[in-house]
C-alpha positions in Angstrom: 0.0 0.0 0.0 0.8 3.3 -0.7 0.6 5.9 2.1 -0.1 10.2 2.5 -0.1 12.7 5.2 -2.0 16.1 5.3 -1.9 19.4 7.2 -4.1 22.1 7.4 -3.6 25.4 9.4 -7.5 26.5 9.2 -6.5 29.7 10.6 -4.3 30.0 7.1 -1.5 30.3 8.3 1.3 29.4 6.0 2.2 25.4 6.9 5.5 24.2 8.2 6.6 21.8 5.5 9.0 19.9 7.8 5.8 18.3 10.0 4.8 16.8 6.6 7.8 15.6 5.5 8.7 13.9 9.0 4.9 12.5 8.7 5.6 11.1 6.0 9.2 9.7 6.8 7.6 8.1 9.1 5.9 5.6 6.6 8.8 5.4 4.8 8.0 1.5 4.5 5.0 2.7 1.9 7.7 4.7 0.1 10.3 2.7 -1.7 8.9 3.8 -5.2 9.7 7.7 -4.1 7.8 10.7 -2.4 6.2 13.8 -2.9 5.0 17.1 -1.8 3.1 20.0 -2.4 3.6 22.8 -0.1 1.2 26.2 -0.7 0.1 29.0 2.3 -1.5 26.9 4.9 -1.6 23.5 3.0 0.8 20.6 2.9 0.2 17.0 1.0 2.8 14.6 1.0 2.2 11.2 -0.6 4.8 7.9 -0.2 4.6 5.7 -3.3 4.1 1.6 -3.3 3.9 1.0 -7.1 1.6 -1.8 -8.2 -0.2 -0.8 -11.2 1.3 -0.7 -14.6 0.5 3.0 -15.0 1.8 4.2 -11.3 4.8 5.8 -12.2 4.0 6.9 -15.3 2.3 10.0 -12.7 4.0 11.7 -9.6 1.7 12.5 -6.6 0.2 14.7 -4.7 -1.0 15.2 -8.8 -2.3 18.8 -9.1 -5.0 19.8 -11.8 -3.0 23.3 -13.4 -6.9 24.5 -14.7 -8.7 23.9 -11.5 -5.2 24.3 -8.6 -6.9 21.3 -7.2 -4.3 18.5 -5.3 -5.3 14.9 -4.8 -3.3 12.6 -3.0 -4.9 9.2 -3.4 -3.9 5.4 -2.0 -5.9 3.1 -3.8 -7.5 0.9 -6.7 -10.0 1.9 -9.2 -12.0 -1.4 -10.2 -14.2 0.3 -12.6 -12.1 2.3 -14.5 -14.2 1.7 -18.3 -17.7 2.9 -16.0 -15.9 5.9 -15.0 -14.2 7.2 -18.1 -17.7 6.3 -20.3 -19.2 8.7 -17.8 -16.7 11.2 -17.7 -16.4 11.0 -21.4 -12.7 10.4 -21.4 -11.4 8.5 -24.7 -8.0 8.5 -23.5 -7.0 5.0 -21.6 -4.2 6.3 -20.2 -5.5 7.8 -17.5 -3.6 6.6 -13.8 -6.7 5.5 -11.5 -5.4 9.0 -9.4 -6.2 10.9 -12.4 -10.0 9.4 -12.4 -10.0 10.2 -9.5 -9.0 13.7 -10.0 -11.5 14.2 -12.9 -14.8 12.4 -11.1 -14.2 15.0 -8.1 -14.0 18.0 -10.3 -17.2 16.7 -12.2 -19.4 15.0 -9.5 -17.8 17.0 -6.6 -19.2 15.0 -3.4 -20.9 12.1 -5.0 -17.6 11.2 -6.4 -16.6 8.9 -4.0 -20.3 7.0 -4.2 -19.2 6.7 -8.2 -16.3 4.3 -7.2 -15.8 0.7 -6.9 -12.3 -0.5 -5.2 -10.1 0.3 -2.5 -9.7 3.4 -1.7 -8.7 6.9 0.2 -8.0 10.3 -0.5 -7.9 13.7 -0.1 -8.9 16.5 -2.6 -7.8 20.1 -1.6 -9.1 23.0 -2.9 -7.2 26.2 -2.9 -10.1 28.5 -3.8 -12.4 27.4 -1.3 -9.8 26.4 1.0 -11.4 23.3 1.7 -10.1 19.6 2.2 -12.7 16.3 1.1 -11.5 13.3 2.5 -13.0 10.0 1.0 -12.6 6.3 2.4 -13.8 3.3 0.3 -17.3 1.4 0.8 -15.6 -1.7 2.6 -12.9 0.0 4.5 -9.9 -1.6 3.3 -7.5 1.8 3.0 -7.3 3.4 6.3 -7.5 6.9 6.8 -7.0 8.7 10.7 -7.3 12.2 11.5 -6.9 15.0 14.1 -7.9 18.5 14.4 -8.7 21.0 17.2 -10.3 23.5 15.4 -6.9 25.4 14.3 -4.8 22.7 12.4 -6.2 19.6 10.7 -4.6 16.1 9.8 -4.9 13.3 8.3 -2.5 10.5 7.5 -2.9 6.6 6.4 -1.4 5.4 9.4 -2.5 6.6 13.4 1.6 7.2 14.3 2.1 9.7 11.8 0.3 12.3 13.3 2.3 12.8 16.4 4.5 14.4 14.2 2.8 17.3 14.9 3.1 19.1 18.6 -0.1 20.4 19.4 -1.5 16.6 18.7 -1.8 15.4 22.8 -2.0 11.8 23.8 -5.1 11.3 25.9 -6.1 7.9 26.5 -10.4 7.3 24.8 -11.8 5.1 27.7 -14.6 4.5 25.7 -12.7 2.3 23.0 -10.0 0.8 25.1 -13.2 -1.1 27.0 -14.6 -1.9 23.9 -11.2 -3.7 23.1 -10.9 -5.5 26.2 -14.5 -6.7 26.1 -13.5 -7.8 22.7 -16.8 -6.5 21.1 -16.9 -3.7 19.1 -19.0 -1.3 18.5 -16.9 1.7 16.7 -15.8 2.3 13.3 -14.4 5.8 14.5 -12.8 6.0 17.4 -9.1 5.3 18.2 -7.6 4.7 21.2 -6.7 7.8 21.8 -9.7 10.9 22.6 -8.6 13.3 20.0 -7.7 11.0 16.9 -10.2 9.4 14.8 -11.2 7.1 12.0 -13.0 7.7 8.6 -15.4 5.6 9.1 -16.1 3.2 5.7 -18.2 4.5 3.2 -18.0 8.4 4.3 -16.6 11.3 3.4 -15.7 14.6 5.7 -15.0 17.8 4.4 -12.8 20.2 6.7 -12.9 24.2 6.0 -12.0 26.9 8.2 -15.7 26.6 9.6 -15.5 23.1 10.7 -15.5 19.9 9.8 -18.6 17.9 7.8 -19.2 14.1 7.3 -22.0 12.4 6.0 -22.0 8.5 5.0 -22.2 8.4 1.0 -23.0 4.3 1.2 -24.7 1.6 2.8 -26.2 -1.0 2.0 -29.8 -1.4 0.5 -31.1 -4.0 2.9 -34.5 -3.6 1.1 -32.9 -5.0 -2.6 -33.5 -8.8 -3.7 -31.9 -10.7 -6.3 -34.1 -13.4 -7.5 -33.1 -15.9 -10.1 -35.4 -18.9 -11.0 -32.7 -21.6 -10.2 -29.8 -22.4 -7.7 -27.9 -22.5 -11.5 -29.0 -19.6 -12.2 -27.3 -17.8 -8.9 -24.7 -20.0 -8.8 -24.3 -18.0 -12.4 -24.5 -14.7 -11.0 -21.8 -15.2 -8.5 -19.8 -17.0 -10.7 -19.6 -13.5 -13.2 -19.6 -11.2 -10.5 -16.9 -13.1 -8.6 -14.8 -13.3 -11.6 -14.7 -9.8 -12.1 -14.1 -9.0 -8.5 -10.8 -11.3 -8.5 -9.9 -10.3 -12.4 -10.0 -6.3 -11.2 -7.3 -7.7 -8.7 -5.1 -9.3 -10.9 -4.2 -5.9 -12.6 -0.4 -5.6 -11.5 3.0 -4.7 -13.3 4.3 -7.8 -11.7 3.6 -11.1 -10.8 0.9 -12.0 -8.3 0.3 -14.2 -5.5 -2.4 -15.7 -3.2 -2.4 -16.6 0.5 -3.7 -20.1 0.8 -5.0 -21.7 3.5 -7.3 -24.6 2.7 -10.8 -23.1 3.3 -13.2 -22.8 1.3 -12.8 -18.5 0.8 -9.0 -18.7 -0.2 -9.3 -22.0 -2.4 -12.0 -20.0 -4.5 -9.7 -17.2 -5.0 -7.1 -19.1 -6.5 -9.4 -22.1 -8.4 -10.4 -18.2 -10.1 -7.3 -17.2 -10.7 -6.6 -20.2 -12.5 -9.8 -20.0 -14.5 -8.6 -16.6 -15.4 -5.2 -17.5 -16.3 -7.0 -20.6 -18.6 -9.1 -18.5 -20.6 -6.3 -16.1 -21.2 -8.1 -12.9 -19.4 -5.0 -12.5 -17.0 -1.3 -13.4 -16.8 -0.1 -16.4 -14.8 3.8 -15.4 -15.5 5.3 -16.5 -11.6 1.8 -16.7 -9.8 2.4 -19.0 -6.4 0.9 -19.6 -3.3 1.8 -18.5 0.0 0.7 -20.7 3.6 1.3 -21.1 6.7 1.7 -24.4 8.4 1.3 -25.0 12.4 2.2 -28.8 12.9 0.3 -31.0 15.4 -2.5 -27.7 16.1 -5.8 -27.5 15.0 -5.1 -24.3 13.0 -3.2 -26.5 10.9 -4.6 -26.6 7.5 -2.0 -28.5 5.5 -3.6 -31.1 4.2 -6.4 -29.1 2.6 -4.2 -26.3 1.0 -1.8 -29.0 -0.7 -4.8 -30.5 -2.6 -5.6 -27.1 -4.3 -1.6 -27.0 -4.9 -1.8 -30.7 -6.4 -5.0 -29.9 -8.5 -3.8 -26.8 -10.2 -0.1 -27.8 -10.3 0.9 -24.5 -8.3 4.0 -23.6 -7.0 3.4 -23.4 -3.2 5.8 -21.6 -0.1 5.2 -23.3 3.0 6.0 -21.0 6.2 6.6 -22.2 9.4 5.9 -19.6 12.4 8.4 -19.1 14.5 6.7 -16.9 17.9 8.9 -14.0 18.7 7.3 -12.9 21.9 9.6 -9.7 21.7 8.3 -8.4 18.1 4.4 -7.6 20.0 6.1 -4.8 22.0 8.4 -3.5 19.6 5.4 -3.3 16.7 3.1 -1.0 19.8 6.3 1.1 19.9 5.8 1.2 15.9 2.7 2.3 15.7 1.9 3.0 19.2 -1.3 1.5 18.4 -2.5 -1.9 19.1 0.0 -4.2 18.3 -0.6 -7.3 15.8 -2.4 -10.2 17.4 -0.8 -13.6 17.6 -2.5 -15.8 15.5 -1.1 -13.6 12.3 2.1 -11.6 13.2 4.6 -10.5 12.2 2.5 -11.0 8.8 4.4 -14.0 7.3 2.4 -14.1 4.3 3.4 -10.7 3.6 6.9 -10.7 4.3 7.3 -14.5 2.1 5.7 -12.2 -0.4 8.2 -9.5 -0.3 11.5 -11.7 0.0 10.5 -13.4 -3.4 9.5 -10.1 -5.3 5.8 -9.8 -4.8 3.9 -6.8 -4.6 0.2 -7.8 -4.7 -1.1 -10.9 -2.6 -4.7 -11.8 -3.0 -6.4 -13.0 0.0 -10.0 -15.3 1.0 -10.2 -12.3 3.6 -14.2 -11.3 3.5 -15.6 -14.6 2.8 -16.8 -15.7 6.0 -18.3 -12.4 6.8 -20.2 -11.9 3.9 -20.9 -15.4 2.9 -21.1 -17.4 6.2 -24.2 -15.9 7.5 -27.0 -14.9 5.6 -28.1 -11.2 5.9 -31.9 -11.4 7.3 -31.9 -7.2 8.0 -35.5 -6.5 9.8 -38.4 -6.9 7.5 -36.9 -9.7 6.1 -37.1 -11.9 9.2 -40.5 -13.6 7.4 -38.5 -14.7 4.7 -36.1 -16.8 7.2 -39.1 -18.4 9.0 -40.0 -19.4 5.4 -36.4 -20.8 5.0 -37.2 -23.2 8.2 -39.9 -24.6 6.3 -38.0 -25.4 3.2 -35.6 -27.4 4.4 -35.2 -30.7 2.7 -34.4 -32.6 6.2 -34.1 -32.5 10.2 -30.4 -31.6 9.5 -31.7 -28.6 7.6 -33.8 -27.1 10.3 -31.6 -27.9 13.1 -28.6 -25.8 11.0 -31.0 -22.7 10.4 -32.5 -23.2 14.5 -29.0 -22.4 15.0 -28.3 -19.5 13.3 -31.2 -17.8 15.4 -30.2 -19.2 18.4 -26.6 -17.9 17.7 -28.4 -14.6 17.1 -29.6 -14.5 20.4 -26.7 -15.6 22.4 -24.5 -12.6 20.8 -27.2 -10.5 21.5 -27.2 -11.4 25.7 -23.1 -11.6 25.1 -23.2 -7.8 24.4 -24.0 -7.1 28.0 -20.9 -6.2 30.0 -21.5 -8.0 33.3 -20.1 -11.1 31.6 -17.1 -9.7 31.5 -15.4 -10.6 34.6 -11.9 -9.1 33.5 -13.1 -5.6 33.7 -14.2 -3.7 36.7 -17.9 -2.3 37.1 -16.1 1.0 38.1 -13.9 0.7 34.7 -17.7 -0.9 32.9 -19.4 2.6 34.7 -16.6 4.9 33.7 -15.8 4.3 30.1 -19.3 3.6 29.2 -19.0 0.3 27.8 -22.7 -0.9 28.4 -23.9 2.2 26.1 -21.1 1.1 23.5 -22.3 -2.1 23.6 -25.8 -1.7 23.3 -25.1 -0.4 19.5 -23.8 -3.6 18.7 -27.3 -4.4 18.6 -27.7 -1.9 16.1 -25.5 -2.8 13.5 -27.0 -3.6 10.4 -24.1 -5.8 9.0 -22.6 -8.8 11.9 -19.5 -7.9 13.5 -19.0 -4.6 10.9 -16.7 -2.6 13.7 -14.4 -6.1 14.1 -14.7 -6.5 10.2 -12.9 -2.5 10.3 -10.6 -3.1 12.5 -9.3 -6.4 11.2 -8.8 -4.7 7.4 -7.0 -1.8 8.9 -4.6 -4.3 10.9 -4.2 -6.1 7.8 -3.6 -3.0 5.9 -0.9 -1.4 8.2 1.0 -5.2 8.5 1.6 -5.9 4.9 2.5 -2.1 3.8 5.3 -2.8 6.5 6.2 -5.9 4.1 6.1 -3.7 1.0 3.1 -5.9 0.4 -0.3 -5.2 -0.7 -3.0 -7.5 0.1 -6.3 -7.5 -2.2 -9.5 -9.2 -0.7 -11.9 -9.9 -4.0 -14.6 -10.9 -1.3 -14.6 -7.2 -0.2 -15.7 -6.2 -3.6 -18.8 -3.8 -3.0 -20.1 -5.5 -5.7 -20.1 -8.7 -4.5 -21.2 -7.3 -1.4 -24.0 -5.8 -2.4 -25.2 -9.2 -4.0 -24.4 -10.8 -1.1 -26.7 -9.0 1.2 -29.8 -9.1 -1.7 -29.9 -13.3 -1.7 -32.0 -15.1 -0.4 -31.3 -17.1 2.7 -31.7 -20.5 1.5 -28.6 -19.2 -0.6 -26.3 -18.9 2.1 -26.9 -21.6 4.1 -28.8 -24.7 3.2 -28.5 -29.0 4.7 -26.6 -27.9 7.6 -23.5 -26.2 4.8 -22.9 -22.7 5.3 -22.1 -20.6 1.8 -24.1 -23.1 -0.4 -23.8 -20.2 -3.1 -20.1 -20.4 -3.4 -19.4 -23.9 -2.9 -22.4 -24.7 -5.7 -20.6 -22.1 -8.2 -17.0 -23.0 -7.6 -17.6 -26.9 -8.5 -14.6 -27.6 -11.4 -12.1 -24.9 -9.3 -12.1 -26.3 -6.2 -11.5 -29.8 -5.1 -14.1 -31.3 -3.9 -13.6 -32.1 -0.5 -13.1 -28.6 0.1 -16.0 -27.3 -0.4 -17.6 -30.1 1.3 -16.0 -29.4 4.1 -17.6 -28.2 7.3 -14.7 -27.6 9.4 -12.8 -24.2 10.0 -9.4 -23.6 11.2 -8.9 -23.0 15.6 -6.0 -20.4 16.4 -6.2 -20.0 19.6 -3.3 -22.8 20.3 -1.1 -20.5 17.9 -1.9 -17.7 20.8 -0.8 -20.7 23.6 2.0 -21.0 22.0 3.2 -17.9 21.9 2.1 -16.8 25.3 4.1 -20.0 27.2 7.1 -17.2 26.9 8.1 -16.1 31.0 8.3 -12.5 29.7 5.0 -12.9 28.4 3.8 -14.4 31.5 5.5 -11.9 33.4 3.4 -8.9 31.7 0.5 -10.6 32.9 1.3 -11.3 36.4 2.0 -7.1 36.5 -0.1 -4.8 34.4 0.0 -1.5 34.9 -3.4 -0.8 33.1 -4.4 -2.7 36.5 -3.2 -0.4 38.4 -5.0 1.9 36.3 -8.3 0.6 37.0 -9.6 -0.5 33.9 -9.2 -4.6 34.2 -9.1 -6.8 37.3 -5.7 -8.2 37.7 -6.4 -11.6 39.8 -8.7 -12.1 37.2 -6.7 -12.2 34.0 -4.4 -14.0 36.0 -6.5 -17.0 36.9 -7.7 -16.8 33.1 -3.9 -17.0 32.1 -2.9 -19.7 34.0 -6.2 -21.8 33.2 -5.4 -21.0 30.0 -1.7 -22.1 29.5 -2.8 -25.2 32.1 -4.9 -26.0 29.2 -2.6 -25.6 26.7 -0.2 -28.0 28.8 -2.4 -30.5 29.3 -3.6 -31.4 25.7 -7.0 -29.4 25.2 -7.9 -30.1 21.4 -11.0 -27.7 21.4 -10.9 -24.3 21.6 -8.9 -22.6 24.4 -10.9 -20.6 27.1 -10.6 -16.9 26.9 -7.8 -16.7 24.5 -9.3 -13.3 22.7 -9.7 -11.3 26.0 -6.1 -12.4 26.8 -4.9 -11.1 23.3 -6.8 -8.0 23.8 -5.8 -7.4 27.4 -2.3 -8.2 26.2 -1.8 -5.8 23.3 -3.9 -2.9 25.1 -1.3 -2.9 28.1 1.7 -3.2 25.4 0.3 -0.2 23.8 0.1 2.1 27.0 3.6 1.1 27.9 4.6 2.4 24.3 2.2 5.7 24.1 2.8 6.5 27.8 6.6 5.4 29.3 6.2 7.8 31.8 2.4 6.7 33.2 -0.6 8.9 32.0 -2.1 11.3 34.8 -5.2 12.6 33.0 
């Protein structure tokens, strides 16, 4: 991924060019392609440069429009590129997806944004109006933070960069750091820290010397239905519109990989690919696979990868993990954020990816939230009942009964008296229950966990020089996701019946029969067996803080490694409110050595 950094003095007073600069060496890692800036009165852009389209280098950024004096810096993929330039009424195909971008602002102003399909951020400014828009993509899967206090404003790609800047303080937000240790969430906004905040996905802000504006320019029409006449005939649909989602991703100056893991998500991605290649749509010069093996653990998946390796005759990398219990402190003193979690860092994939000259790695990322579940928003709920009825047997009924069930149960698990890590003061104090209770709200499963997760991901493979593509986050898939019927995503006790029906021929069979998923939280044990580990838990200083119960964790640590010790082969109690509690006390130790007295 490519990276930016923005400031704004709203007062106009001319900008010191050096914050932006150091903002930006700070992300040098998104750089190695070159940077830019564009200095002018109280406006600085800076932009680092990850080259992975053909035509990236052919323009520098920030890219400044000489007719209009309008600056874009923009990180990002334009999927629809043909839709856009018809509309625009463009002939020329050289246009750089920046320059789209560019000319879809100056025409459509702030519906631009609503216009595009892909991955995406960026930030327009206007020197006549003296106005910055800021845009985020539908799915969330470019990051974009920000500051302001009403004199200066800032944005960047990543949260670090903005400490760059002096007047930006470091106050701990109560609010989300109880939201993390509960391990719900209900935010797509807030950071861990009170004054620095997210662009929330699909929303744009504009910021002008008389405040700042946002408004959400997408959601999902919950009220749409796609209706076919046959399972063939939307097994067909997704067949097309998945093609295109993982074809749009395949446009790269250089080779292009695919993290494997022997689901069902993943295994689609690359059975397409390889349809792709066949057909001769897109280039299979060096394509391989990239997986991670964890020996004797249930989040091993080696034997299910290596028969989409043996059916498409790939050429497969095979990486072992080796836990470094020291690199989860040192990436919080990165970032001074929340550091990686276990079960994925450092990113592997990414840095496999990197070592053998890859740029873009595609990933299953998206499929089990989109796909896992069927989407039964309120109004719709008569259409489920009706989906009880059809089932063809007992084994049918009981699968949907669970669903609901399930429903239920995460409903009661939002309420934060069943979380006996935290203190009621801390549960009072930050006010968790209130959070919580919006979880209820959500229109779209875990969407806040969904954010967080792409931004993680986002922010770990830039470090590799990586960027990661998810065709299962294509709003367009999306979209036709959340219009099917039920029966479509789960039917005869099979979740995603939709994909696994429209995959047959791409994917070996006993894949998408399968009805099993992957466990990580050994790969957490395993990690956490380390003394200094164990030693952070045994003294916490956000305990000493009030906001979780020390004896507590403690117990849940050691029942947890006693576990781990003794053989458990299911699931391991309370491994995600360890990981939690873990990186959010490795994070205050990085953003406040010296303790915080608020």
């Amino acid at each position: 991924m490519s990276g930016f950094a923005v400031v704004c003095n709203l007062d106009g007073r001319p900008v010191d060019s050096l914050i932006c600069q150091r903002m930006i060496s700070a992300i040098a890692h998104r750089g190695p392609d070159g940077v830019g800036y564009h200095t002018r009165g109280p406006v600085a852009l800076g932009f680092a440069l990850l080259a992975t389209a053909p035509d990236d280098l052919r323009r520098s950024q920030p890219l400044q429009d000489d007719l209009s004096g309008l600056v874009l810096v923009f990180d990002g993929r334009v999927d629809n590129r043909d839709e856009i330039r018809a509309a625009l009424g463009r002939t020329s195909r050289t246009d750089t997806d920046a320059e789209l971008v560019l000319h879809a602002f100056q025409r459509w102003g702030e519906d631009s944004p609503g216009r595009l399909v892909g991955d995406f951020s960026y930030v327009v400014w206007n020197p006549n109006k003296r106005t910055l828009f800021c845009a985020r993509d539908q799915l969330g899967v470019r990051p974009l933070v920000y500051y302001t206090d009403g004199t200066v404003f800032l944005c960047a790609s990543e949260l670090h960069q903005l400490f760059q800047h002096p007047s930006v303080p470091r106050r701990p937000n109560l609010g989300m750091i109880a939201e993390e240790l509960s391990t719900k969430f209900a935010s797509r906004e807030d950071t861990l820290y009170r004054d620095i905040s997210r662009l929330a996905p699909g929303h744009w802000l504009v910021v002008s010397p008389l405040g700042v504006r946002k408004k959400r320019y997408w959601a999902l029409d919950l009220s749409r239905q796609v209706r076919c006449r046959t399972d063939r005939d939307y097994a067909d649909e997704f067949f097309s519109t998945f093609r295109e989602a993982v074809r749009c991703r395949l446009y790269s100056h250089g080779p292009v990989a695919a993290e494997l893991s022997g689901g069902i998500d993943s295994s689609c991605v690359v059975g397409m690919c390889q349809h792709l290649f066949r057909e001769g749509t897109a280039s299979a010069d060096g394509f391989e696979t990239i997986s991670l093996v964890f020996p004797g653990l249930p989040a091993d998946e080696t034997r299910w990868f290596r028969q989409v390796v043996d059916f498409w005759n790939l050429k497969s990398n095979e990486v072992l993990p080796q836990p470094d219990p020291a690199w989860f402190a040192n990436c919080a003193k990165l970032y001074l954020d929340l550091p990686d979690s276990p079960n994925g860092s450092p990113d592997l994939c990414s840095t496999v990816a990197h070592q053998k000259g890859f740029r873009v790695v595609l990933t299953g990322t998206g499929g089990d939230e989109w796909w896992g579940h069927p989407v039964v928003p309120p109004g719709r709920f008569r259409r489920a009942v009706h989906r009880l009825r059809a089932q063809p047997n007992v084994r049918g009924v009981r699968s949907v009964w669970r669903d609901f069930i399930g429903m239920a149960r995460r409903a009661r698990r939002s309420d934060a008296r069943a979380m006996p890590w935290i203190p009621d003061a801390f549960v009072s104090s930050s006010g968790l229950s209130r959070r919580l209770a919006r979880l209820g709200r959500n229109r779209v499963f875990a969407d806040s966990l969904r954010t967080l997760c792409l931004e993680m991901k986002d922010r770990s493979s830039a470090r590799c020089g990586v960027e990661t593509r998810h065709p299962f986050h294509d709003r367009r898939l999306v979209e036709f996701a959340a219009a099917l019927p039920p029966e479509q995503s789960q039917r005869c006790g099979l979740n995603k019946f939709l994909v696994r029906q429209a995959m047959k021929g791409l994917v070996p069979e006993p894949i998408l029969q399968r009805s099993t998923k992957a466990e990580f939280s050994h790969t957490v044990a395993q990690v956490y067996e380390c003394e200094d580990i164990a030693a952070v838990f045994r003294s916490m200083h956000i305990a000493a803080l009030g906001w979780i119960d020390q004896g507590c964790l403690a117990a849940m640590f050691d029942e947890f490694l006693h576990q781990w010790h003794h053989g458990q082969k299911d699931c391991l109690p309370d491994a995600w409110p360890l990981v939690m509690a873990f990186g959010i006390e490795l994070w205050y130790r990085a953003a406040f050595p010296n303790g915080y007295r608020g």
